[in-house]
C-alpha positions as CSV (number, residue, x, y, z in Angstrom):
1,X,-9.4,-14.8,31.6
2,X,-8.0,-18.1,30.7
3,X,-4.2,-19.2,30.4
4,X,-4.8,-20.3,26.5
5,X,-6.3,-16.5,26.3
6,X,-3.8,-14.7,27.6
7,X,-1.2,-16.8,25.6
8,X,-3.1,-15.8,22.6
9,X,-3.4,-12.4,23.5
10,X,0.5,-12.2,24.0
11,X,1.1,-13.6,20.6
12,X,-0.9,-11.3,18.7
13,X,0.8,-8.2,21.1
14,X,4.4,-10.3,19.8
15,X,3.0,-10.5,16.2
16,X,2.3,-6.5,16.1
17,X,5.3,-5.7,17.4
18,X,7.3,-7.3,15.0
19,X,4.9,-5.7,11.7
20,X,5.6,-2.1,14.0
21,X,9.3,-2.7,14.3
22,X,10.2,-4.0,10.4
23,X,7.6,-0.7,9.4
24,X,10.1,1.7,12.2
25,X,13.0,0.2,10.8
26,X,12.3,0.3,7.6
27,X,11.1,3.9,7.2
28,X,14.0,4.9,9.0
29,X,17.3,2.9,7.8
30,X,15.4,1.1,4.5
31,X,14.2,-2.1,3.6
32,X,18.1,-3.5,4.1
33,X,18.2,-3.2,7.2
34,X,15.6,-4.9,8.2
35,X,16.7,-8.7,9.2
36,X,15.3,-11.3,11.5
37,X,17.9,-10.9,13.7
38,X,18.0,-6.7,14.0
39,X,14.1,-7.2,14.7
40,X,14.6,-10.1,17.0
41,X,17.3,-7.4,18.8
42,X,15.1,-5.0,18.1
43,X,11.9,-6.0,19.9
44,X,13.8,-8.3,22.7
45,X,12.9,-11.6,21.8
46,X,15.4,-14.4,20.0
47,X,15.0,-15.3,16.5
48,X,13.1,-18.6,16.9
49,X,10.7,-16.2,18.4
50,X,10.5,-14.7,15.1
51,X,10.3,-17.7,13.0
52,X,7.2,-18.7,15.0
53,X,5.1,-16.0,13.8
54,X,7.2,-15.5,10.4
55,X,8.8,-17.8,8.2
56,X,11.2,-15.3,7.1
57,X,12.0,-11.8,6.0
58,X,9.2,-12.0,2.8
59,X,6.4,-13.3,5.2
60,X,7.0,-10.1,7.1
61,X,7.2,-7.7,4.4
62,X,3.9,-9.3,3.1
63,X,2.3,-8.5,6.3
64,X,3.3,-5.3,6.7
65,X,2.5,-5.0,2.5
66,X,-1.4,-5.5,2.9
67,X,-1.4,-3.2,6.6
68,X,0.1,-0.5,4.1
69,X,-2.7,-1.6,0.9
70,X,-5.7,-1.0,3.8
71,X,-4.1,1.9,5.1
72,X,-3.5,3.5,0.9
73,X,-7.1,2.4,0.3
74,X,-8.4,4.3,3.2
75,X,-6.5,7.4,1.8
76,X,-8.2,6.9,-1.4
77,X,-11.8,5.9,0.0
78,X,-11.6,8.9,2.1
79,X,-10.8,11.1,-0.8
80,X,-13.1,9.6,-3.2
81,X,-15.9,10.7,-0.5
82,X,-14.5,14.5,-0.4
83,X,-15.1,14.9,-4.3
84,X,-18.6,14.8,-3.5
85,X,-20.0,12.4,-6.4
86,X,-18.8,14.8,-8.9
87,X,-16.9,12.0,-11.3
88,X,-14.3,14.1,-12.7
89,X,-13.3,15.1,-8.8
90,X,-13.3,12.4,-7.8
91,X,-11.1,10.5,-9.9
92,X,-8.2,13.5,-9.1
93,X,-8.8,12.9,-5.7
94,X,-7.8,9.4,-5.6
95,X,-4.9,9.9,-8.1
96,X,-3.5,12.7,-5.5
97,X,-4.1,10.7,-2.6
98,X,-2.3,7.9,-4.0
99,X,0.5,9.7,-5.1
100,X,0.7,11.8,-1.8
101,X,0.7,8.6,0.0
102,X,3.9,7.2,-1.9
103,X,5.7,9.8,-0.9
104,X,4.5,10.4,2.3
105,X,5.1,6.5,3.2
106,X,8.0,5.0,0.9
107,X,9.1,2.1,2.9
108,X,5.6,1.3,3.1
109,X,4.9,1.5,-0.9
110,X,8.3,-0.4,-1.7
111,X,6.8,-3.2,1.1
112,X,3.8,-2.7,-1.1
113,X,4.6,-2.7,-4.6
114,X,8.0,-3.4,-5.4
115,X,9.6,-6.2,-3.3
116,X,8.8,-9.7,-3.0
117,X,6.1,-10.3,-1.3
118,X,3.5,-13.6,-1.2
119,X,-0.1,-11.7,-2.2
120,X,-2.7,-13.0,-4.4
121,X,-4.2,-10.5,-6.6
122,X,-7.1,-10.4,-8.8
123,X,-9.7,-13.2,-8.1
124,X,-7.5,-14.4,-4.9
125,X,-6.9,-11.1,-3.9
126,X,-7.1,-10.7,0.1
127,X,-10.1,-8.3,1.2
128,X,-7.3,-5.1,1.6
129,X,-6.1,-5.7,-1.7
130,X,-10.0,-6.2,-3.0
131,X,-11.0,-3.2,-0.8
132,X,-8.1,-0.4,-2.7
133,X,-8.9,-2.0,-6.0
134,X,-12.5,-1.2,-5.1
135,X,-11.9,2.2,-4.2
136,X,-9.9,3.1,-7.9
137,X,-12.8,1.1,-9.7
138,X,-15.4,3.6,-8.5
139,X,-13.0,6.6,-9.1
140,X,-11.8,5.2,-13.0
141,X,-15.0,3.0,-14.5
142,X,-17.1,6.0,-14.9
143,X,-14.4,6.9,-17.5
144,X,-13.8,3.6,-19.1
145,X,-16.5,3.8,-22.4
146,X,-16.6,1.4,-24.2
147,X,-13.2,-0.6,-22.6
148,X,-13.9,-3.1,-19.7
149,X,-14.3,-1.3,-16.9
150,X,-11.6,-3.4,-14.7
151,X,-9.4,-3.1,-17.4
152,X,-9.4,0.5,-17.4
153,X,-8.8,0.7,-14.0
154,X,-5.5,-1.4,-13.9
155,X,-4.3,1.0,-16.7
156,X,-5.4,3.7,-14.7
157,X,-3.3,2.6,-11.5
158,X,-0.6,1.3,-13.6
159,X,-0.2,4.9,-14.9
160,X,-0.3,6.4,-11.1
161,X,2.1,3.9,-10.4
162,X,4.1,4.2,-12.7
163,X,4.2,8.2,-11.9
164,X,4.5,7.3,-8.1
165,X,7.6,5.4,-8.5
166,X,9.2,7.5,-10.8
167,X,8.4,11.1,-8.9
168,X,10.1,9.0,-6.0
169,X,13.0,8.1,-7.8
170,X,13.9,11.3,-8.6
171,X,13.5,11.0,-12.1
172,X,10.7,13.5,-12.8
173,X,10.7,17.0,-12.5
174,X,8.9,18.2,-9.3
175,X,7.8,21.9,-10.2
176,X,5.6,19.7,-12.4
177,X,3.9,17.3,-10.2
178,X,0.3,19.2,-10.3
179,X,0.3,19.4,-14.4
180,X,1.5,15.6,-15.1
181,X,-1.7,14.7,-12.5
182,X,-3.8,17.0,-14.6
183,X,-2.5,15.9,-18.2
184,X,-3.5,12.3,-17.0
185,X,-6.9,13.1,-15.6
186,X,-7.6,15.1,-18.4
187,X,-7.0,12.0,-20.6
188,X,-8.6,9.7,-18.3
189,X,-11.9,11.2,-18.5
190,X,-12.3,12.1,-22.3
């Protein structure tokens, strides 16, 4: 093993470690407190460090955004494959698993969904983000009709995150979680 591949090698291990630590940090004290310099203290290594893997405090929250996109679309592939091809199942499947994993993972989702972060979507989209939408295409276009079937989809994950963020927030009424999933899949595949 060469000297260029070990230097490599430590700069990925370095670049992990700081897309670990923000996550740890993160799910544990909120997005807040995650700076450059808690993370530089964090993982024992000075802020220029930092900077020359990350340009800032969005750059990491991007990275760890699309680690948590391939992670929620692996949630929702896997339970897109337990419904069995069965349309109707399948399509409540992902909508649970989606809305499990927001609350299972909220630092993550935020990082995902609601703070600032530098991802292309649609056409540009990077493969994780072209992956999940993949994954909610095949559980909502065999409902779309006569709408475009893409379209149909963004409603449909519009509506599941719209529900995600405000079951999270408090602002919903939990004893009713399983019948606002049901009222929406029952609409969804008329």
């Amino acid at each position: 093993m060469g000297i260029q591949t070990r230097r490599e090698r430590e700069r990925a291990e370095r670049h992990r470690l700081i897309i670990d630590t923000a996550r740890e940090l993160a799910e544990s004290q909120g997005w807040d407190a995650v700076t450059v310099r808690r993370l530089a203290e964090r993982i024992e290594y000075s802020q220029p460090v930092l900077y020359s893997h990350f340009a800032g405090k969005d750059e990491i929250v991007t990275a760890v955004a699309e680690e948590g996109i391939a992670e929620m679309a692996a949630w929702s592939r896997t339970a897109l494959e337990s419904a069995g091809g069965e349309p109707r199942a399948a399509l409540a499947a992902v909508a649970r698993s989606y809305l499990d994993f927001a609350t299972a993972r909220p630092a993550l989702y935020d990082a995902m969904f609601l703070m600032k972060v530098n991802l292309a979507f649609g056409e540009n989209a990077s493969q994780p983000l072209r992956d999940a939408f993949a994954v909610m295409f095949a559980a909502f276009s065999p409902f779309a009709g006569e709408h475009d079937p893409e379209t149909f989809t963004e409603v449909g994950w519009s509506a599941l995150h719209g529900l995600a963020t405000l079951d999270r927030g408090g602002r919903l009424r939990p004893a009713q979680r399983d019948a606002r999933l049901a009222v929406l899949v029952d609409q969804w595949t008329r």
